[in-house]
N, C-alpha and C positions, 0 to 999 in steps of 0.2 A: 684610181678606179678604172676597170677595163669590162665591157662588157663580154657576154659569153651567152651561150644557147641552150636549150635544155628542150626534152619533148616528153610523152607520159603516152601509151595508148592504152585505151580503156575496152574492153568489150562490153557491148551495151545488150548483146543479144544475151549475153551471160551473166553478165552484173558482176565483172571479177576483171583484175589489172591484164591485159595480154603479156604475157612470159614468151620469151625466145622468137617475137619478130625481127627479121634483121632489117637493119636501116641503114642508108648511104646517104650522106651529105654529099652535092656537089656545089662548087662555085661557081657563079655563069657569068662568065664576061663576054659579053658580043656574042657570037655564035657559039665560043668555045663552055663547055661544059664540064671543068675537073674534079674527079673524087675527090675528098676533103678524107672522108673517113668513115669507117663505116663500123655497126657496132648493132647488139641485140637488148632485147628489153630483157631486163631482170625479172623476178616474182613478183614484184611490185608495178610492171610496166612501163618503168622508166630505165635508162642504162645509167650503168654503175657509177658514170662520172660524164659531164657536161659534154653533148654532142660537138660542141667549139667553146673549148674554155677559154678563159680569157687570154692565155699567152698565144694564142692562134685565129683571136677573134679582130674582124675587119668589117667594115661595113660592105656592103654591096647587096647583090641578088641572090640567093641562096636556092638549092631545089633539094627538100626530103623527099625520099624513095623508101614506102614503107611493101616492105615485101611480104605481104599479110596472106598469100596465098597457100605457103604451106602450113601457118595457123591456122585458118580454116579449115584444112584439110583435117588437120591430128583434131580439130574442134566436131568433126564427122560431118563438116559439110561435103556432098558429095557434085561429080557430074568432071566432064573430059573437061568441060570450060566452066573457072568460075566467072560468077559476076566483077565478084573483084579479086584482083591477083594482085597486081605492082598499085601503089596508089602514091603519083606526083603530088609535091605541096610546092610550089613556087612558091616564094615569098623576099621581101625586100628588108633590110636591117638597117637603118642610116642613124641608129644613133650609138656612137664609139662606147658608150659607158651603161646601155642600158644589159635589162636583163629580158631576152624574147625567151618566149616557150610557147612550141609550136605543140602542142596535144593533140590527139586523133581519138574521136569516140568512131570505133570500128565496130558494123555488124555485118551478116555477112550479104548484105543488100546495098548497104548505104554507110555516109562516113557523115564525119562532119570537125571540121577543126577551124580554130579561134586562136589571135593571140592572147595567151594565159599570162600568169604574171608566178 
């Protein structure tokens, strides 16, 4: 058994899955911070296959980058600056065989995310 990672963003101001956010995985070891990989929500608001599946999953510190800004945009929120544009999720994974999922209830004020199962 090997663990892997999975996310889901929901729009809560619309009651509907977020479609085509793009997302970046980075790995953070000490100061260095490397993409892992980067990928968008399907119609459903999750991507089409595990943001770190398990042939590339390791424990460590992990940071999602959900680029919710030009949803917002095409969702008709307007203004030069939004409130939320890039939205960081640090988070840590130390166990080899589980299964994290990192979900994002996005509105265009506020967020809020949990580990899911």
């Amino acid at each position: 058994m090997a663990g892997w990672l999975s996310t889901h963003v929901l729009d809560t101001a619309r009651g509907i899955p977020a479609q085509g956010i793009r997302i970046a995985l980075y790995r953070i070891t000490g100061d260095a911070r490397d993409l892992v990989v980067e990928m968008a929500t399907n119609d459903d608001g999750r991507t089409d296959a595990p943001i770190l599946p398990p042939e590339m999953f390791r424990t460590g510190t992990y940071e999602l980058v959900f680029y919710a800004g030009d949803y917002l945009r095409a969702c008709g929120v307007t203004g030069d600056v939004l409130f939320l544009d890039e939205i960081p999720i640090r988070f840590g994974m130390n166990d080899a065989d589980a299964h994290y999922h990192v979900p994002l209830l996005l509105s265009p004020f506020g967020y809020s995310t949990y580990r899911g199962s």
